[in-house]
N, C-alpha and C positions, 0 to 999 in steps of 0.2 A: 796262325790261321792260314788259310790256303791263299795264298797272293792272287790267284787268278780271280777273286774275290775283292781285293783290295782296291779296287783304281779309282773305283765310285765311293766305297768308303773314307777313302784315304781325305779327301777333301771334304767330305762329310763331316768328318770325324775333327777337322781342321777347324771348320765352320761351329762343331759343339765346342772346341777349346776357347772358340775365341767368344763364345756365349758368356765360358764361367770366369769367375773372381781368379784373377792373378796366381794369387794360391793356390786354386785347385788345380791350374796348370801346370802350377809349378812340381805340385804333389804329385801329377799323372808324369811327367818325367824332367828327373832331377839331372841329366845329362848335359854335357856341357854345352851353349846354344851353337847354332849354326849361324844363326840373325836376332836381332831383336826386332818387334814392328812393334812402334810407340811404348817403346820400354818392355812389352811382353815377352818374353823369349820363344823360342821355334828349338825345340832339343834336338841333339844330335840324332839320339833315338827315335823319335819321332821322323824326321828327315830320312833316317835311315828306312824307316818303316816304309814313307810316301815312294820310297824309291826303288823301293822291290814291288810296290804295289804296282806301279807303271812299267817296271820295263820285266815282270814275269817270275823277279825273284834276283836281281842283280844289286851288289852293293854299289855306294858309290863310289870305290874305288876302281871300277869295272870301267865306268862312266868318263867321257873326255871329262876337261874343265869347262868347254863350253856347253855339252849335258850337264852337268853338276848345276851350271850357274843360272841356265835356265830351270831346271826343275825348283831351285831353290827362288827364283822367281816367280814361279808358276803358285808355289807353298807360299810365300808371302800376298801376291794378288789375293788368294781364298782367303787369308788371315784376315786381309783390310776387308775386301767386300761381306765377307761373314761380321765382320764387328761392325761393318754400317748398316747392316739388316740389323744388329742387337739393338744398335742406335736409333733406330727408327722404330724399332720395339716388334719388328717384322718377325722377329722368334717367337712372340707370344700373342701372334693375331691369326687368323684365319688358318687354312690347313698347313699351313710352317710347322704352326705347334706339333697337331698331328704326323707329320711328315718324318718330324725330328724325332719324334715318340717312337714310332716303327722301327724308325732305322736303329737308335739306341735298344729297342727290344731284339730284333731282329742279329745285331752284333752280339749280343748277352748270349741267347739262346746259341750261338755259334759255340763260342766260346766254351760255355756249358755243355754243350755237345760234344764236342771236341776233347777235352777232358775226364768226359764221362767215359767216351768210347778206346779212350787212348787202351787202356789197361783189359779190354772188353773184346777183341779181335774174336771175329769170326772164326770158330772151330768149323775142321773138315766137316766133321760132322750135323752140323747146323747148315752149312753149304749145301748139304746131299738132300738132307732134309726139306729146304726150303725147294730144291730141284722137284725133285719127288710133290710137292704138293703146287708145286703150280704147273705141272706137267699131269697131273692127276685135273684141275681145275681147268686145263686148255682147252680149247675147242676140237676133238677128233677130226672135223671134217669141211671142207672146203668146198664152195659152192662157186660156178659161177655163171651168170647169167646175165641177162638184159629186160631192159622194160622200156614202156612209155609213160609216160606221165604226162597228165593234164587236167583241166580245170572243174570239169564235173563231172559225176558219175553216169548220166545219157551218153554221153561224150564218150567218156569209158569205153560203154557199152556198144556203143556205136563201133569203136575200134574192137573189139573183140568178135562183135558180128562178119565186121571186112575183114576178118584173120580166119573165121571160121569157113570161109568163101572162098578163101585159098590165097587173097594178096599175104607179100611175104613182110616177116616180121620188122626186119634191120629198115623197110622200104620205107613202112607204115611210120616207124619212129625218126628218121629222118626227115620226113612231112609234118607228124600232129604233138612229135613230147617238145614238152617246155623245159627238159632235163637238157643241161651242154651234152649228155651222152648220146645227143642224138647221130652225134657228128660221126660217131662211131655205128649210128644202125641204135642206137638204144645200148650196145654192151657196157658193163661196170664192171667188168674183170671178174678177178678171184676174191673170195672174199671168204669171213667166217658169220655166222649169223649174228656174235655179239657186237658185231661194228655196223648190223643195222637195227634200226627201229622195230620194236614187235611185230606189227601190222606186217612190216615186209620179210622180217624173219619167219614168222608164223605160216606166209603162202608161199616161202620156198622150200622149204623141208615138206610139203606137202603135195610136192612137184615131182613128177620123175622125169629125168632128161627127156628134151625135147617138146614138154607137157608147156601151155602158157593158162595162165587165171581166167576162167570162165565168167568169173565176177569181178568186178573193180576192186581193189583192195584201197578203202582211204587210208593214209597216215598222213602226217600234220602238215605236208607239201601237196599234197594233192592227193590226184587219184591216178594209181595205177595198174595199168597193165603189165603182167612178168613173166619170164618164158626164162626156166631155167633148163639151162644148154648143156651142163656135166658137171659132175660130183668127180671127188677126187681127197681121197686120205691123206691127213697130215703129219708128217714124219717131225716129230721134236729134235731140237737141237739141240747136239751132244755139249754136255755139263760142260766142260774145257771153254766150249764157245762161249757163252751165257756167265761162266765165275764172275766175273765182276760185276756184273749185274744181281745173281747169287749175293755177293759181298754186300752190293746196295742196300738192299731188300732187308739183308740179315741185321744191318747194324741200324737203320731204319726202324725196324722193329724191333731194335732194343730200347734206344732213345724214347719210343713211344711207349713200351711199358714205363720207366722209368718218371716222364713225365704222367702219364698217366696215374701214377704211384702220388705223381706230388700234387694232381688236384684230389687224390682220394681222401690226403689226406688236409690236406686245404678247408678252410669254413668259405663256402663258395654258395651265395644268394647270387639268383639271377631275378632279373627285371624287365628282358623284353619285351614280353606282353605288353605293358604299362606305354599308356601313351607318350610321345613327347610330349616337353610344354610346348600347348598352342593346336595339338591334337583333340577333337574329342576321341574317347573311350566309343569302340564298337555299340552299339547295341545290341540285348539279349538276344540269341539265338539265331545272330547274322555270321558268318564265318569268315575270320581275316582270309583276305586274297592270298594265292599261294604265291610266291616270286616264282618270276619269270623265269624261265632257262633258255638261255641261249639257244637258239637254232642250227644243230648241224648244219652243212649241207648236205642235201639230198643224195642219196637215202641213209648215207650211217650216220650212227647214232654213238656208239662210241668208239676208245681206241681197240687197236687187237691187241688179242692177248699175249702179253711180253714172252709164253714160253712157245708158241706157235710160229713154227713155218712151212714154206717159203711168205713173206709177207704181202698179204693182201694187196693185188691191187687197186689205186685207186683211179677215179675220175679222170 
């Protein structure tokens, strides 16, 4: 597995050994021990494994003797306090359970990943390709502008009246938006439309430089007023830059066909609807709540697009 990964698990993974029966530990590794805590062994394997996890990928022959002896201190402390959470039965109560679940799914799926893709490397070809479709998907065009923001739309309006009377823009948002942008005049940089909110993407592309919103625009922070100040063409960034990311993306979407392949073929009921115990069941014709989404900050909405540059500024 990739060590840079390891250092959380490594103890983790200390903490499940010291959950199961003797034997399972003993099965997971048969290497000669390093220590025993209360008769259980700590494999050399194992040991070996905690100790690439910690220092990046170094054996412990790399290691003084007084590294060695503290790490192998450190692996025994998690041994005992892990088997006095079993003793206290703290594995099988409140979110421990779940905690430990994740993390042993979480390691699986690694695992299997890792195995899957070994023999599966990204062809050039699939590289070029994936370039090609998210440079086809990027955003052309960069916008950037300023606004004010505030609490209701008379307010707005009111600001748009004093702009149409000649006070200047940067003055006005300085004085009345509740955006930190004020500090700048109202400016939010550069930017592309998909890293803001509709509402605000929709009245900038409807803007020509220098043009600002003759009507409030609400989106879910307020109300705002927006003066966009120049446009500007986005030059993609050459494939060489972006390959490894390329790589990502590619091996990414093989993993998830793959699993995707394995719930197709999976017998897989689902049950969320269904209330908890201690729920009542909705009534006819009332609509479950949607979940909540998190709130940007104002005004983007999401990130930019991984094949787009130069990158957006921000706030």
């Amino acid at each position: 597995m990739n060590h840079a990964r390891t250092l959380c698990l490594a103890v983790t993974l200390a903490a499940l050994a010291a959950c199961q029966p003797k034997s399972a530990t003993t099965a997971a590794d048969s290497s000669p021990p390093v220590a025993t805590v209360n008769g259980t062994p700590i494999g050399r394997d194992f040991y070996e494994f905690y100790i690439k996890g910690i220092t990046g990928g170094k054996s412990s022959a790399e290691l003084t003797a007084q590294q060695r002896s503290v790490a192998l201190d450190n692996l025994i402390r998690a041994r005992l306090v892990a088997a006095e959470a079993a003793n206290q039965g703290l594995d099988k109560s409140g979110d421990t359970v779940y905690l430990l679940e994740l993390t042993r799914l979480n390691v699986l799926q690694q695992a299997v990943q890792e195995r899957y893709l070994k023999d599966r490397k990204p062809t050039e070809q699939e590289l070029r390709a994936e370039y090609e479709t998210e440079i086809a998907a990027a955003p052309k065009t960069e916008y950037h502008a300023r606004h004010i923001l505030v609490a209701t739309e008379p307010f707005a309006q009111k600001i748009i009246e004093r702009l149409d009377k000649g006070e200047k823009f940067d003055v006005l948002a300085k004085s009345e938006s509740m955006d930190s942008s004020k500090n700048n005049g109202g400016d939010i940089g550069w930017f592309t439309t998909d890293r803001m909110v509709p509402e605000f993407s929709g009245a900038i592309v409807a803007l020509k430089a220098g043009e600002y919103t003759h009507k409030p625009v609400q989106t879910q922070f307020g109300w705002h007023v927006i003066q966009l100040l120049d446009t500007r063409e986005l030059t993609p960034p050459p494939f060489d830059q972006v390959r490894q990311r390329m790589e990502q993306a590619v091996t990414a979407k093989k993993f998830r066909m793959y699993s995707d392949e394995l719930m197709h073929n999976a017998k897989i009921e689902r049950f969320i609807n269904q209330p908890a115990a201690g729920q009542a069941a909705p009534t006819s014709g009332s609509a479950a709540p949607a979940p909540a989404a998190p709130a940007p900050a104002a005004p983007a909405a999401a990130p930019p697009a991984p094949a787009s540059t130069p990158a957006p500024s921000k706030n």
